[in-house]
One Martini backbone bead per residue (centre of mass of N, CA, C, O) as a GRO file, in nm:
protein
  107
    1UNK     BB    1  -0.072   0.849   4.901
    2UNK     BB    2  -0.364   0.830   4.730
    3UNK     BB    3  -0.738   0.823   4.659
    4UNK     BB    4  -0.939   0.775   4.374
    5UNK     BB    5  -1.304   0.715   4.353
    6UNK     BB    6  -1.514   0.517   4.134
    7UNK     BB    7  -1.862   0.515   4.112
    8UNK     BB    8  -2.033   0.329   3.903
    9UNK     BB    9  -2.345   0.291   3.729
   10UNK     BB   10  -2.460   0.061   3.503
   11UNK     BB   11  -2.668  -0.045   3.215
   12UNK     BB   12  -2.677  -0.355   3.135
   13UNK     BB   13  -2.705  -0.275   2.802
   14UNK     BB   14  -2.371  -0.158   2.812
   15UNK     BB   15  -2.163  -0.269   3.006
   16UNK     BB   16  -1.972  -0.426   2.839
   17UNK     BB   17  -1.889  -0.152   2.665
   18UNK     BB   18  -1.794  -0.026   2.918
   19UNK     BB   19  -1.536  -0.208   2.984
   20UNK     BB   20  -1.412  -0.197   2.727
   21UNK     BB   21  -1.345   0.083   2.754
   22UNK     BB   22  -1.235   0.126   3.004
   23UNK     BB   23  -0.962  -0.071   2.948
   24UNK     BB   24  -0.903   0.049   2.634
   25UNK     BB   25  -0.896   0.360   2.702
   26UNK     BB   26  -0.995   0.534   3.010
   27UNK     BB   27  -0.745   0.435   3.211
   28UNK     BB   28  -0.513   0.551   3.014
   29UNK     BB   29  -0.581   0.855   3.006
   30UNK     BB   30  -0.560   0.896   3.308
   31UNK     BB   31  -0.289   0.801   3.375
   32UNK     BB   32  -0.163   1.014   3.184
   33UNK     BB   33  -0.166   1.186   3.420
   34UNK     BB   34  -0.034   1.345   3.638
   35UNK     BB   35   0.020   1.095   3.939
   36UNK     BB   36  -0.029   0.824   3.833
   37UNK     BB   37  -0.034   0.547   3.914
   38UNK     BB   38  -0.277   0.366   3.966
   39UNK     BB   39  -0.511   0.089   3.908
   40UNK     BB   40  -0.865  -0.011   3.975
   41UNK     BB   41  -1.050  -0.244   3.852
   42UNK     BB   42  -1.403  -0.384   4.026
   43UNK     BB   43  -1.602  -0.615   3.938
   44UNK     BB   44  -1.905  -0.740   3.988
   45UNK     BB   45  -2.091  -0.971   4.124
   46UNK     BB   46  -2.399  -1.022   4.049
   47UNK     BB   47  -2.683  -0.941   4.233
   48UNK     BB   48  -3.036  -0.795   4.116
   49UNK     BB   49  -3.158  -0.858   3.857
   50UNK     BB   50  -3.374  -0.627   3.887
   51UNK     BB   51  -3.174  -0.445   3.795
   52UNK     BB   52  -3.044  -0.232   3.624
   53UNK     BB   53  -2.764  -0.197   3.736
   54UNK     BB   54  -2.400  -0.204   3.774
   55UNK     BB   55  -2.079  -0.215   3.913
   56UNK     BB   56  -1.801   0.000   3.948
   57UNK     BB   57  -1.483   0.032   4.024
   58UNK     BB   58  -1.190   0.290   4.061
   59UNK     BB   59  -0.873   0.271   4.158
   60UNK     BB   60  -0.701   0.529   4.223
   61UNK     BB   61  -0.361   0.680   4.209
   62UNK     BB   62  -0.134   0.871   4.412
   63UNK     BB   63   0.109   1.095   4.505
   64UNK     BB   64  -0.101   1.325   4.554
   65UNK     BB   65  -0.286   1.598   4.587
   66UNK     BB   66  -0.190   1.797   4.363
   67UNK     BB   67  -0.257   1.601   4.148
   68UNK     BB   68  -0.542   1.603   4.177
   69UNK     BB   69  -0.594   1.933   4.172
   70UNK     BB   70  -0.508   1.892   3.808
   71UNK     BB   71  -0.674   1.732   3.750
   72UNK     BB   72  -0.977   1.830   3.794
   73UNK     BB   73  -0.913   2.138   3.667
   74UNK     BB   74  -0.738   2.024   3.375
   75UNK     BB   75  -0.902   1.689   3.280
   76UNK     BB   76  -1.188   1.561   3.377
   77UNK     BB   77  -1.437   1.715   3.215
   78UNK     BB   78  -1.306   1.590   2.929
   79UNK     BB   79  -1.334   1.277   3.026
   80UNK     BB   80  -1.626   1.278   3.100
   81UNK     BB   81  -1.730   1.368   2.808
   82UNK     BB   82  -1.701   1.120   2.680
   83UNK     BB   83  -1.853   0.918   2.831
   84UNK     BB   84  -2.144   1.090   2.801
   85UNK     BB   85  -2.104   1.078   2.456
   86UNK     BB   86  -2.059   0.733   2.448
   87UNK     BB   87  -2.313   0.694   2.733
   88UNK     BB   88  -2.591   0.865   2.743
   89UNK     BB   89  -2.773   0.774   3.005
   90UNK     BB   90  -2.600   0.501   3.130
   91UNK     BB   91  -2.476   0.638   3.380
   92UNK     BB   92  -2.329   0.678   3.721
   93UNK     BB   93  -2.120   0.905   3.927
   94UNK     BB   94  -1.872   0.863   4.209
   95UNK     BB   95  -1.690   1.029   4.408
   96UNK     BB   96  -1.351   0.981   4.617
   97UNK     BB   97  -1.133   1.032   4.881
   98UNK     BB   98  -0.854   0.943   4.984
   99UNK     BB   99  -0.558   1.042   5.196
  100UNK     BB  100  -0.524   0.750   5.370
  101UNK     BB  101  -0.326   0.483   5.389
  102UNK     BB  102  -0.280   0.145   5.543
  103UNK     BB  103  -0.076  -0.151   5.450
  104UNK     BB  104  -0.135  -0.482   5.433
  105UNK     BB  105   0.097  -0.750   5.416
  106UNK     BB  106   0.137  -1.099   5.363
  107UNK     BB  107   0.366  -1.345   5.486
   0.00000   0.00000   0.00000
């Protein structure tokens, strides 16, 4: 299993329709492509007001690298480009892989 996560910053003026769009929509959108186990949404608490946006992490699940690779190449940019369309200029995302994870489960 690997790791996808994207970090994001959103700007508050439209965060909360950006949570609710994430939540009901765009997370079942990419689950549903092959590879995908799990979403995990993050959001952050508090923060400094003074800022301008909000940050949020989501952290996918993958079965391997090659669903990973078939995502990037046949879906992400499709994707992608709903966001930028439904939220133009108003958050901005950094993605990151992690290969190898290690969980340690509480007794």
């Amino acid at each position: 299993m690997i790791k996808y996560i994207v970090h994001t910053m959103v700007q508050h003026n439209v965060y909360s329709e950006y949570v609710e769009w994430l939540q009901s929509e765009h997370v079942a959108e990419v689950l549903a492509c092959p590879g995908f186990v799990s979403a995990e949404v993050c959001l952050r608490k508090g923060g400094a007001l003074e800022a301008s946006s909000r940050e949020i992490k989501v952290i996918y699940t993958l079965k391997d690298e090659d669903h990973l690779k078939k995502y990037l190449t046949e879906s992400a940019m499709k994707l992608r480009e709903k966001a930028i369309e439904k939220f133009p200029g108003q958050f901005s995302s950094q993605r990151e892989v992690w290969l190898e994870t290690i969980t340690f489960v509480s007794k």
